[in-house]
N, C-alpha and C positions, 0 to 999 in steps of 0.2 A: 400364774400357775392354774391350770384347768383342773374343774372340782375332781377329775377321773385320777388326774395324777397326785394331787392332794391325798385319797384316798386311800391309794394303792402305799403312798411313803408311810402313814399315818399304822395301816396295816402292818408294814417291816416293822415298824418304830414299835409299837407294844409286841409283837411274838421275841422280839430281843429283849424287849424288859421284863418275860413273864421267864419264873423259876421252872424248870421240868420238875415238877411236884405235883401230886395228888392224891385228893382223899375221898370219901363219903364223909355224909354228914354223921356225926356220933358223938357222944357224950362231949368233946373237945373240940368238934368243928360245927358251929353254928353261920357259919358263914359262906357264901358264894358270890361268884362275880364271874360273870361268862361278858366274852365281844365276841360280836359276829361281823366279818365281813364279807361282802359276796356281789356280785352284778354280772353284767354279761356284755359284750361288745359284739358291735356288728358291724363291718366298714366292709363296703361292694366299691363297684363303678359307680353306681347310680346315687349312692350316696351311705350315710353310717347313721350310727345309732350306735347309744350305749345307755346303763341303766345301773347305777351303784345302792347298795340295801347295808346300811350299817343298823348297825343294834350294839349296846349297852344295858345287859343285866343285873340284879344286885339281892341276893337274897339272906334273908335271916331266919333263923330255924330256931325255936325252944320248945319246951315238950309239948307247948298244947297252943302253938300260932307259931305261924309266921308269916312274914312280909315279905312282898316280892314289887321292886321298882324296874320298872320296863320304859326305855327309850328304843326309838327308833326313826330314821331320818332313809325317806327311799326318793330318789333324784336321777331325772333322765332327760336325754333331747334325743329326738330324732330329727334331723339335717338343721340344726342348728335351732329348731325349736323345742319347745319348753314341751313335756309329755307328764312328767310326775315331778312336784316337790309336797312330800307330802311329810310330814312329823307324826309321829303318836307318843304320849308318855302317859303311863300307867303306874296307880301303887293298891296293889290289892293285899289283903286282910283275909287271914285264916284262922278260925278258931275252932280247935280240937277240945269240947269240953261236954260230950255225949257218947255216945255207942260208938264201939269200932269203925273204922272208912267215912262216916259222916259227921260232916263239919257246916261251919256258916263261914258266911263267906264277906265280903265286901271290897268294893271298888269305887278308885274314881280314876276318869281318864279321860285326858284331854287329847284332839284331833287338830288337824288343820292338813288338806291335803287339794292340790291344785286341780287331780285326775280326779277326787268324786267332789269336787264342788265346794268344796265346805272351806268359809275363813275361817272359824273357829267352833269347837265343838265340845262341848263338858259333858259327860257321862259320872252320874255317880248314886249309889245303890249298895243293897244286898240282897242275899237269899241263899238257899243251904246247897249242898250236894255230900252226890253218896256215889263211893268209888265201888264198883262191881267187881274191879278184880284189881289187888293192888301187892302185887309181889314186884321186887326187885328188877324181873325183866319181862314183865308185865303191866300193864295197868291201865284202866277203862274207871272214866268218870265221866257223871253225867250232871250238873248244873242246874238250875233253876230261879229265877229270882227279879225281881222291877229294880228298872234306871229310872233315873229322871233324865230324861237326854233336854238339852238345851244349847241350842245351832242358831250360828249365823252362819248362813249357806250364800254363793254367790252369786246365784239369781235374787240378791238382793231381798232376801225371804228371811224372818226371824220367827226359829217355829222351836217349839215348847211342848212338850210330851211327855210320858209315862211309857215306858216301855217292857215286856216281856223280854227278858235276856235266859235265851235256855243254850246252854253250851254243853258240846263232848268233845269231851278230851281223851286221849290214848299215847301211850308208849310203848315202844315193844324193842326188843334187846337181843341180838343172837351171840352169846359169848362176849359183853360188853364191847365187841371190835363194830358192828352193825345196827344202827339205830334208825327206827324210825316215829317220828314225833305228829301228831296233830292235833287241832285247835281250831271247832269250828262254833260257830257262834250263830242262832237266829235271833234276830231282835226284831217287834212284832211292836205295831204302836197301841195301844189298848185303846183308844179314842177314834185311832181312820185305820178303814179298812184299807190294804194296799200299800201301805207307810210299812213299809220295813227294811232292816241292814241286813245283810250277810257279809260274814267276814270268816275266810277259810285258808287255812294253814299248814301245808303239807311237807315235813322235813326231811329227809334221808343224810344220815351222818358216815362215816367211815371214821372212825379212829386212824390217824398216822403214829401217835406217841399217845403217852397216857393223859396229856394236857390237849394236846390240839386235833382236829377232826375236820376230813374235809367231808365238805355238807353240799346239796342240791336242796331249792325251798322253791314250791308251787303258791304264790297265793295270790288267792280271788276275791277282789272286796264289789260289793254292787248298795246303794245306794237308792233307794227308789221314787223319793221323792225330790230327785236331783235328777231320775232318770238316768244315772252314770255308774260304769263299774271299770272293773280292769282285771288285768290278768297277769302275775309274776312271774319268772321261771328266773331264780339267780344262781351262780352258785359261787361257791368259796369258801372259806375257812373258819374253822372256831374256836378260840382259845378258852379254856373253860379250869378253874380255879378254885377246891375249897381250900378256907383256911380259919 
């Protein structure tokens, strides 16, 4: 069975297992669990392509942290070769235990992706941020803070750094039915000049029920000292669940 059709059963199989229920998080739901599935197909004369973007999220909420675990697995061929298998899993750390909107933060996050080069990649760090505007169907935050990044990339190169990780992040909300989400990240090597990631993440959601949402997602990851980037455009579905 081809990983496209895999995919697509995989997607049926959890929206029939999820309850149509929903909540925010409050006094009694500290909990979340969002899947994302989405990709795009291309089949001409001349030949196809196709490009599948799953994710798996998991989150935890108490009054002053919380935890957020992030997978994600993005996989493509165009005419039968290999274009992206790339993995990301992340578990970041939030502590609310100062002045309004501003918090610390922490991460780590592991890489490995075929389109920017990288066998394996460890990101892990903190540093604070402070949300500028954080209402319900609003909200702007702005990051700051050093990784230690540690890569095996596959030009055969083991390279070792310190990194500046300054991230903004934004949500915006029209009548809960219209979402749009983004996630952009510079990371700056504090040792070479010219060494640095971008990684950017542009979402639009639609609500169909009060659990699931059909979504379009832009994103742009570039790589510099591998020389390589790439460009997403998926779209598809998202079941999305507190409890």
């Amino acid at each position: 069975m081809s990983a496209a059709k895999r995919s697509l059963i995989t997607l049926f199989l959890l929206i029939l297992g999820y309850q149509a229920t929903y909540a925010q998080f409050n006094d009694t739901t500290h909990y979340r669990a969002t899947l994302i599935a989405s990709g795009s197909i291309n089949k001409t004369d001349e030949g196809s392509s196709y490009l599948l973007n799953n994710a798996f999220n998991f989150g935890i909420k108490q009054k002053d942290f919380t935890m957020t675990a992030t997978n994600s697995w993005i996989y493509g061929k165009q005419d039968n070769t290999l274009t992206n298998n790339d993995f990301s899993s992340a578990l970041v750390f939030n502590l609310y235990k100062t002045f309004p909107h501003f918090y610390y933060w922490g991460l780590v996050n592991y890489n490995t992706s075929y389109s920017l080069k990288i066998n394996n990649q460890l990101l892990a760090g903190g540093g604070i941020a402070y949300s500028f505007i954080d209402e319900k169907n609003a909200y702007i935050n702005l990051s700051d803070g050093v990784l230690y990044d540690q890569s095996d990339l596959l030009m055969n190169v083991t390279d070792d750094t310190y990194r500046n990780s300054l991230r903004l992040q934004f949500h915006f909300a029209i009548k809960d039915d219209f979402t749009l989400d983004g996630s952009n990240f510079l990371q700056n090597s504090f040792s070479r000049g010219g060494d640095y990631i971008i990684r950017s993440t542009t979402t639009a959601g639609l609500k169909l029920r009060k659990w699931i949402s059909l979504i379009t997602s832009l994103t742009y990851n570039k790589m510099s000292i591998t020389h390589s980037d790439n460009l997403i455009f998926t779209y598809g579905l998202t079941v999305d669940k507190y409890f």
